[in-house]
VOBA-1610 file (N, C-alpha, C; in pm, whole numbers, padded with zeros to 5 digits, always signed):
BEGIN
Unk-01119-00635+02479Unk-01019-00573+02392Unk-01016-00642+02256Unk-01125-00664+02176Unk-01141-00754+02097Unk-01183-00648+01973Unk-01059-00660+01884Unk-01063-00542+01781Unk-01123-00624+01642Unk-01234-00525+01541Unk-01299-00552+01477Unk-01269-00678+01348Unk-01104-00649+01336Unk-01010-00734+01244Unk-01066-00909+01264Unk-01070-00911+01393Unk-01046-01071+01441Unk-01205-01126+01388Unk-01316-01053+01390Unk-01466-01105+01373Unk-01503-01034+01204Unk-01418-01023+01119Unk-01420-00977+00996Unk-01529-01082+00936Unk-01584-01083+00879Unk-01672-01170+00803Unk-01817-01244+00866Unk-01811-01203+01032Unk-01922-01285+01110Unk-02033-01189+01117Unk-02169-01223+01098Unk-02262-01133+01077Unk-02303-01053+01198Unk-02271-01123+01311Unk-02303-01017+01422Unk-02143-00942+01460Unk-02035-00952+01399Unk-01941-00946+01464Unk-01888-00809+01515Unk-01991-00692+01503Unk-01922-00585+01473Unk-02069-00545+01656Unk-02099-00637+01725Unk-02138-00635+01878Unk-02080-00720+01910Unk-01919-00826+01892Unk-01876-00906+01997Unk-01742-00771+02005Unk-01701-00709+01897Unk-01577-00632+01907Unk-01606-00548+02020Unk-01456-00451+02015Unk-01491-00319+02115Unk-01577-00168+02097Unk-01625-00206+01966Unk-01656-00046+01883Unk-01754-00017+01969Unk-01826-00083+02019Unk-01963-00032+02097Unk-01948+00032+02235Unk-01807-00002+02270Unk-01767+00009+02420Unk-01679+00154+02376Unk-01628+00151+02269Unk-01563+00259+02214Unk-01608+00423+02268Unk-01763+00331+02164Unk-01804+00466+02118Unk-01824+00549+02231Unk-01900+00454+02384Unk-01931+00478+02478Unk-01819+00551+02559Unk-01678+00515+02530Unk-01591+00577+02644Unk-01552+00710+02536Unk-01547+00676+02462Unk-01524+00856+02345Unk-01580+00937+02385Unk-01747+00899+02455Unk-01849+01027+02505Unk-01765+01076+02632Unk-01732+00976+02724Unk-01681+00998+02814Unk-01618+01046+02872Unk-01437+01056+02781Unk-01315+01108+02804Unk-01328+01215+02753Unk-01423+01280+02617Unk-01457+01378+02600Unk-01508+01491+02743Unk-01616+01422+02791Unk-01709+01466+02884Unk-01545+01555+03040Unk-01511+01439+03043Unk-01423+01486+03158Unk-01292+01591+03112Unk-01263+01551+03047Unk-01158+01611+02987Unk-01224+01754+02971Unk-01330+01815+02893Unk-01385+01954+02863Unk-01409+01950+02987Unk-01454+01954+03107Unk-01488+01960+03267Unk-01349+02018+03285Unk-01254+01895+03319Unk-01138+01905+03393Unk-01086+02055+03331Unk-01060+02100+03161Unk-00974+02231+03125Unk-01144+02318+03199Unk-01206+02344+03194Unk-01325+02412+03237Unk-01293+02441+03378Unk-01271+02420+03472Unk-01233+02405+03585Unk-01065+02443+03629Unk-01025+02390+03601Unk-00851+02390+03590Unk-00825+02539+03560Unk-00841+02596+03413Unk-00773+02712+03320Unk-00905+02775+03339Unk-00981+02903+03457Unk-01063+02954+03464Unk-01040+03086+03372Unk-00906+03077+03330Unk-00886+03250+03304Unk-00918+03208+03138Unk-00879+03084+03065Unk-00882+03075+02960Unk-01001+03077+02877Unk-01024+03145+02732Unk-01107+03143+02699Unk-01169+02995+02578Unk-01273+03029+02553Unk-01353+02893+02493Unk-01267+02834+02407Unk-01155+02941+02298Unk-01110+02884+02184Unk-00948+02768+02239Unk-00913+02873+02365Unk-00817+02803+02404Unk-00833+02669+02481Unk-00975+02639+02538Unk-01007+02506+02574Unk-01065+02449+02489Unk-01096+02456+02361Unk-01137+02362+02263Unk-01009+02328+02217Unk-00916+02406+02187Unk-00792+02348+02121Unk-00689+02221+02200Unk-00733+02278+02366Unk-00650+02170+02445Unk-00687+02061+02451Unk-00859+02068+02443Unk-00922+01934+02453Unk-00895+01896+02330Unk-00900+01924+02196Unk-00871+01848+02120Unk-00713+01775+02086Unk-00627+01833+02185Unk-00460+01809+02189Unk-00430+01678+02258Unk-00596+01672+02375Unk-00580+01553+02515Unk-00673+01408+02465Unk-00766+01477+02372Unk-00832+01330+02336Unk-00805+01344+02197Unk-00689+01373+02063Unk-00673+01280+01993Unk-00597+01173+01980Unk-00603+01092+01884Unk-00599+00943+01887Unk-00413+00914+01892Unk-00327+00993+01903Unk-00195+00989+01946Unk-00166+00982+02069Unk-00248+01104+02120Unk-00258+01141+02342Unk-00295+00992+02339Unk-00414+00928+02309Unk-00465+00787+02392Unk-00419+00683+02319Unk-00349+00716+02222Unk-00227+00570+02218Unk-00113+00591+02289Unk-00104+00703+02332Unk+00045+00714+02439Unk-00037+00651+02587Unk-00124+00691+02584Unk-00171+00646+02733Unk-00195+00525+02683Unk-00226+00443+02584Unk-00246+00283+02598Unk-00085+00224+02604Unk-00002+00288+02550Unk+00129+00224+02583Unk+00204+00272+02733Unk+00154+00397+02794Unk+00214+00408+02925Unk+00087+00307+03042Unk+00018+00269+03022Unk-00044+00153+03129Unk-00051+00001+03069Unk+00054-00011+02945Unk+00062-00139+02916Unk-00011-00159+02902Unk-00123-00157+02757Unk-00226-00158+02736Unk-00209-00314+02592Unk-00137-00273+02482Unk-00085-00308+02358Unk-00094-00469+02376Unk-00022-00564+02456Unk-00070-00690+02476Unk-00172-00754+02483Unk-00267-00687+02571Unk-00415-00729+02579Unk-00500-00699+02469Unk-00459-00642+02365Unk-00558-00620+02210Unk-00592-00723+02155Unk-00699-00840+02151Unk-00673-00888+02015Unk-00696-00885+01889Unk-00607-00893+01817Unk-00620-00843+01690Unk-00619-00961+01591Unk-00633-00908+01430Unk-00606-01060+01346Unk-00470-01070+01371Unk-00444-01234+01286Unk-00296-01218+01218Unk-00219-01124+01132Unk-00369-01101+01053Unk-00313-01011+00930Unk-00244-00857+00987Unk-00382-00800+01056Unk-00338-00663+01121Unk-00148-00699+01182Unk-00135-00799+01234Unk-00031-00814+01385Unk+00086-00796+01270Unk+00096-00844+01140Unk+00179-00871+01121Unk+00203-00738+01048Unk+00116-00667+01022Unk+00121-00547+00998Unk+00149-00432+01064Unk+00204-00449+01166Unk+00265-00396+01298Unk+00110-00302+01342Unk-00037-00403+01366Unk-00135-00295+01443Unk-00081-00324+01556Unk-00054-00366+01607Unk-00048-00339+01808Unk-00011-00218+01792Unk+00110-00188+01718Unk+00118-00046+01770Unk+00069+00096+01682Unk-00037+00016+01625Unk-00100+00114+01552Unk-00183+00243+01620Unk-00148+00326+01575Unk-00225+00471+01662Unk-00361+00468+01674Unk-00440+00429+01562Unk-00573+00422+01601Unk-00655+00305+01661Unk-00541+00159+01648Unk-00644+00065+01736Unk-00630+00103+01916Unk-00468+00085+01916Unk-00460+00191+02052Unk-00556+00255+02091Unk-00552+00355+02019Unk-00671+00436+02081Unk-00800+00386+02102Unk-00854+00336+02014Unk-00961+00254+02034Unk-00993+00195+02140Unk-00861+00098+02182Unk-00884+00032+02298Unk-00877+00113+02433Unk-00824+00195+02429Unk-00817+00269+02577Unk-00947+00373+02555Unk-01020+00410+02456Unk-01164+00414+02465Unk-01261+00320+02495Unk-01255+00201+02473Unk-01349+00087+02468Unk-01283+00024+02650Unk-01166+00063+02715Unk-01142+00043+02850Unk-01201+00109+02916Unk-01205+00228+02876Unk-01280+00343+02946Unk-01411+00343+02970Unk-01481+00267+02847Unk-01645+00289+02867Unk-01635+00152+02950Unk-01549+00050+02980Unk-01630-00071+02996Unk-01554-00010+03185Unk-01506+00067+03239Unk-01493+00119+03296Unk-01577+00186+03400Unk-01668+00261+03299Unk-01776+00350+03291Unk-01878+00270+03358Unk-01957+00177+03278Unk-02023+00058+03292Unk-02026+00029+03422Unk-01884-00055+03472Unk-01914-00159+03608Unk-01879-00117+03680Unk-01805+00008+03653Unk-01784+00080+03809Unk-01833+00242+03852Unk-01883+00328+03719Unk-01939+00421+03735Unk-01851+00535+03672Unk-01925+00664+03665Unk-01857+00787+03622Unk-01737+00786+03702Unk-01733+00855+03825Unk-01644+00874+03907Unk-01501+00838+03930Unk-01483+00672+03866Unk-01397+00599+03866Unk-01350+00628+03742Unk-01432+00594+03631Unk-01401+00638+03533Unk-01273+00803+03483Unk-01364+00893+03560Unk-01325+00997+03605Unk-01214+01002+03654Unk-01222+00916+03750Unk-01076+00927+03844Unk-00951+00887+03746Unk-00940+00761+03664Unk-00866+00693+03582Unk-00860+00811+03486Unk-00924+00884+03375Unk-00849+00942+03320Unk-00795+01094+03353Unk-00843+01123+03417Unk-00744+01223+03532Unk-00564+01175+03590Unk-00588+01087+03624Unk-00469+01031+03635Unk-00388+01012+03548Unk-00436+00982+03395Unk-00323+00979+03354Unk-00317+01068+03252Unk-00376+01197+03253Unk-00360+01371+03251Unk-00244+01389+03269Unk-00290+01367+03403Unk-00240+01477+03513Unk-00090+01396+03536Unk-00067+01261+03495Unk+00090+01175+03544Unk+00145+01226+03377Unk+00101+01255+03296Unk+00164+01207+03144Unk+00144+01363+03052Unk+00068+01475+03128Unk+00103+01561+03026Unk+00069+01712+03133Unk+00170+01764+03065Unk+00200+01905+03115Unk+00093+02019+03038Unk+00032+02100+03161Unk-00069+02150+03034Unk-00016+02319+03044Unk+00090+02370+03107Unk+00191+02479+03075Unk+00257+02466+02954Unk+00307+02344+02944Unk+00397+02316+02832Unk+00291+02345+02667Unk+00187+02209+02742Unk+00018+02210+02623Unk+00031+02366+02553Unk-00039+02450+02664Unk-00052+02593+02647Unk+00010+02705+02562Unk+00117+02634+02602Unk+00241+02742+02517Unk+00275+02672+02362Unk+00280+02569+02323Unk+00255+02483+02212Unk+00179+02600+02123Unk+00191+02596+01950Unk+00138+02640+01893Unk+00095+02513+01790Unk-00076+02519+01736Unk-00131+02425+01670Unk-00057+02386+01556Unk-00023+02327+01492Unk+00020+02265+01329Unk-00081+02222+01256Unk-00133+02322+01200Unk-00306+02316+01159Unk-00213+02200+01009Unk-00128+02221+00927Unk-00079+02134+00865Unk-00094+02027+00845Unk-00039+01955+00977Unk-00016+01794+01047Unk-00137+01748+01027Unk-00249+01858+01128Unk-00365+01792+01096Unk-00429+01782+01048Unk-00417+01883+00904Unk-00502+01859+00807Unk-00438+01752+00717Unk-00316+01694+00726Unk-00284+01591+00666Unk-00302+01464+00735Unk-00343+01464+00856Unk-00370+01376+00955Unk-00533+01295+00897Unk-00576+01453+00866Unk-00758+01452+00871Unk-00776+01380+00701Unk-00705+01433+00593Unk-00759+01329+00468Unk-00625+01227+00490Unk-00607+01169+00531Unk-00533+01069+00522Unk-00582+00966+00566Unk-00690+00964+00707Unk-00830+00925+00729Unk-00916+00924+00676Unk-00904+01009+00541Unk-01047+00989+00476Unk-00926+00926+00363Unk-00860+00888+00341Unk-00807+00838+00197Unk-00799+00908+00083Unk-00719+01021+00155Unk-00781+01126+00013Unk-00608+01154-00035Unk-00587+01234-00134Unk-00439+01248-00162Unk-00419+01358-00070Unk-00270+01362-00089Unk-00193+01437+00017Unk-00286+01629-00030Unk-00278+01698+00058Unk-00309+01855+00025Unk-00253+01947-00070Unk-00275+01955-00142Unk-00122+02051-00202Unk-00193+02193-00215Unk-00031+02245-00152Unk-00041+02420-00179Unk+00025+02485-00268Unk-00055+02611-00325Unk-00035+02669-00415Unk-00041+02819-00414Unk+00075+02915-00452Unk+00089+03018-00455Unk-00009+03120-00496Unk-00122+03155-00496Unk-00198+03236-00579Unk-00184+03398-00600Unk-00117+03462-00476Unk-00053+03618-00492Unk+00029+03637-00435Unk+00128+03748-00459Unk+00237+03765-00368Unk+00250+03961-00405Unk+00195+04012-00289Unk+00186+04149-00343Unk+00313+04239-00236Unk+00290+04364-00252Unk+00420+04444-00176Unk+00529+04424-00211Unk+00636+04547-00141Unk+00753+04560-00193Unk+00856+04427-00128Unk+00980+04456-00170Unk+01054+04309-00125Unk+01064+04305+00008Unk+01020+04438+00069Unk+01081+04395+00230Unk+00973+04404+00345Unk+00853+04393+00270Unk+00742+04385+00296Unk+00647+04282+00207Unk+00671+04193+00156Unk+00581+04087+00071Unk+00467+04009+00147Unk+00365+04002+00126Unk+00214+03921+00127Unk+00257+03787+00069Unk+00212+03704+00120Unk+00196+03594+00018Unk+00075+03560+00043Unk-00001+03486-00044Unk-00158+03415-00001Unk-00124+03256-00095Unk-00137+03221-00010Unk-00148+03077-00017Unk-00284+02974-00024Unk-00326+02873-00146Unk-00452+02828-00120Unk-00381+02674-00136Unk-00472+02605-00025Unk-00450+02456-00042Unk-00562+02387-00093Unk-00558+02316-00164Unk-00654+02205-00248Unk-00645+02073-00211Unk-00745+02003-00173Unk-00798+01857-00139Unk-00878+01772-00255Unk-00851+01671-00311Unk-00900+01598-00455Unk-00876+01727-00545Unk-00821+01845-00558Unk-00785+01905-00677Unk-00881+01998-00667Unk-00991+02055-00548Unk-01070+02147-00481Unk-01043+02235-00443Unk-00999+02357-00409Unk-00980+02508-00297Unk-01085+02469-00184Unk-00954+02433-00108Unk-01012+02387-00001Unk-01031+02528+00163Unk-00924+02625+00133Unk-00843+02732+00212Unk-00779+02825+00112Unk-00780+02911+00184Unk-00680+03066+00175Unk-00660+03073+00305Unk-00495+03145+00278Unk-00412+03212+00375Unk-00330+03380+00312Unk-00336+03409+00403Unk-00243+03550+00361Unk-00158+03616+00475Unk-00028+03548+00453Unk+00098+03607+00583Unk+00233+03666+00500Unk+00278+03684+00586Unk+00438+03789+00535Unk+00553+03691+00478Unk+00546+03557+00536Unk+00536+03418+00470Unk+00517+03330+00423Unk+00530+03237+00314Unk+00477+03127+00264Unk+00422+03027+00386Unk+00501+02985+00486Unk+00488+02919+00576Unk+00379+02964+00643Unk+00373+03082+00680Unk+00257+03117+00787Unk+00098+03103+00688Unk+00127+03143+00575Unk+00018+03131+00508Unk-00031+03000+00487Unk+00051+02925+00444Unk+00014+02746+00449Unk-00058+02740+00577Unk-00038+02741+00705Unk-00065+02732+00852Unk-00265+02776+00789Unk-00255+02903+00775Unk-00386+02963+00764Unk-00489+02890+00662Unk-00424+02881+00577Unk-00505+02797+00426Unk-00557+02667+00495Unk-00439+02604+00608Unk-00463+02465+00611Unk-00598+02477+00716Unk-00596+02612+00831Unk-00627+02598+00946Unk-00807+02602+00877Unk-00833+02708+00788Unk-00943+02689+00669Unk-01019+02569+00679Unk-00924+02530+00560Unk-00976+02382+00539Unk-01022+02277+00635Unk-00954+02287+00763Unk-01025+02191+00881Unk-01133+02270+00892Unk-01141+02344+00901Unk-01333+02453+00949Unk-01393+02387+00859Unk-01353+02380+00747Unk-01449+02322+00622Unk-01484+02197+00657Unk-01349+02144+00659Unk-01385+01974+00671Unk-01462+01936+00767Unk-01465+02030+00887Unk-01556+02005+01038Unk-01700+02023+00986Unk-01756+02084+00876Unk-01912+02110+00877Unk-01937+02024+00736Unk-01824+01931+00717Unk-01894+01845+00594Unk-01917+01664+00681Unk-02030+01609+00640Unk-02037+01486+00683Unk-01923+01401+00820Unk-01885+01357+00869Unk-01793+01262+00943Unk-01749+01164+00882Unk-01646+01117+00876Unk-01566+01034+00784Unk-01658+00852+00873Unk-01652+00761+00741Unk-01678+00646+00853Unk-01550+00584+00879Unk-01549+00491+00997Unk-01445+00429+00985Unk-01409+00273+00886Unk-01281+00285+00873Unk-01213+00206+00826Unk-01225+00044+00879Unk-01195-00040+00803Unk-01174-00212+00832Unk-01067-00224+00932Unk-00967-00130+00890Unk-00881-00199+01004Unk-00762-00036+01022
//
């Protein structure tokens, strides 16, 4: 559980951390997780199990599961991060209950592996409740450059056609000052939703962000 902060400056230090064990359990929880909704929700179609899987392995779901198995103590981190309140930071969390998972993987096999994050699915989240949930393409597109360090999204009105009791609005959001999305709903709100939901399609077929120091 040895997070990248603590070996900052050592030339091999980035194979004593967890990133390597990371990366390995990311394939992993991915792997079971698309199985488990594959299996589980036979009636559902592809778009509705890509959206769940992405609801069960992002980096919020597996910092809740690193704080429901008491995970947060066993991190170590620098001083600097600690005092910066990372223990309970969302993405080392996560990290670590990825980098548990692969080292998991490792000495005791798929199966186990398997078994462990099933369990805490299936103890910690309701997937009726999941289901009925509607996405906040928003959140996460402010989630998604905020990870890349980019400024906040801003939206902007570009038409508003029809009579008053029937109005269009189309909405475009911009990233670094770019058209990033269009939306067009009977609301401002719903249109933001669409513009934003855009822009993640976009952002999904441009490069992968790297990660961060800490």
């Amino acid at each position: 559980m040895m997070h990248r902060s603590v070996l900052r400056g050592q030339p091999q230090g980035h194979l004593a951390s967890n990133e390597r064990l990371e990366y390995l359990g990311d394939a992993v929880v991915n792997l079971v997780v698309a199985d488990y909704l594959f299996r589980t929700l036979p009636e559902q179609p592809e778009g509705v199990l890509t959206r769940l899987r992405a609801r069960l392995v992002r980096k919020e779901a597996l910092a809740m599961f690193a704080h429901k198995i008491g995970l947060p103590p066993f991190v170590k981190i620098s001083e600097h991060l600690e005092k910066a309140g990372g223990r309970q930071n969302t993405g080392v969390l996560a990290d670590a209950l990825e980098a548990l998972i692969g080292a998991i993987y490792l000495d005791q096999g798929y199966e186990t592996a398997r078994r462990v994050i099933l369990n805490l699915i299936q103890r910690y989240i309701d997937l009726d409740i999941l289901l009925q949930k509607r996405e906040n393409y928003k959140s996460l597109l402010l989630e998604e450059v905020q990870a890349r360090k980019w400024a906040q999204p801003e939206y902007i009105m570009i038409a508003e056609q029809g009579p008053d009791h029937r109005k269009m609005f189309t909405m475009e959001v911009r990233l670094q000052g770019e058209p990033y999305g269009r939306g067009t709903a009977s609301n401002k709100k719903s249109a933001e939703q669409l513009a934003a939901q855009e822009a993640l399609q976009r952002l999904k077929s441009e490069p992968p962000i790297s990660k961060t120091s800490d």
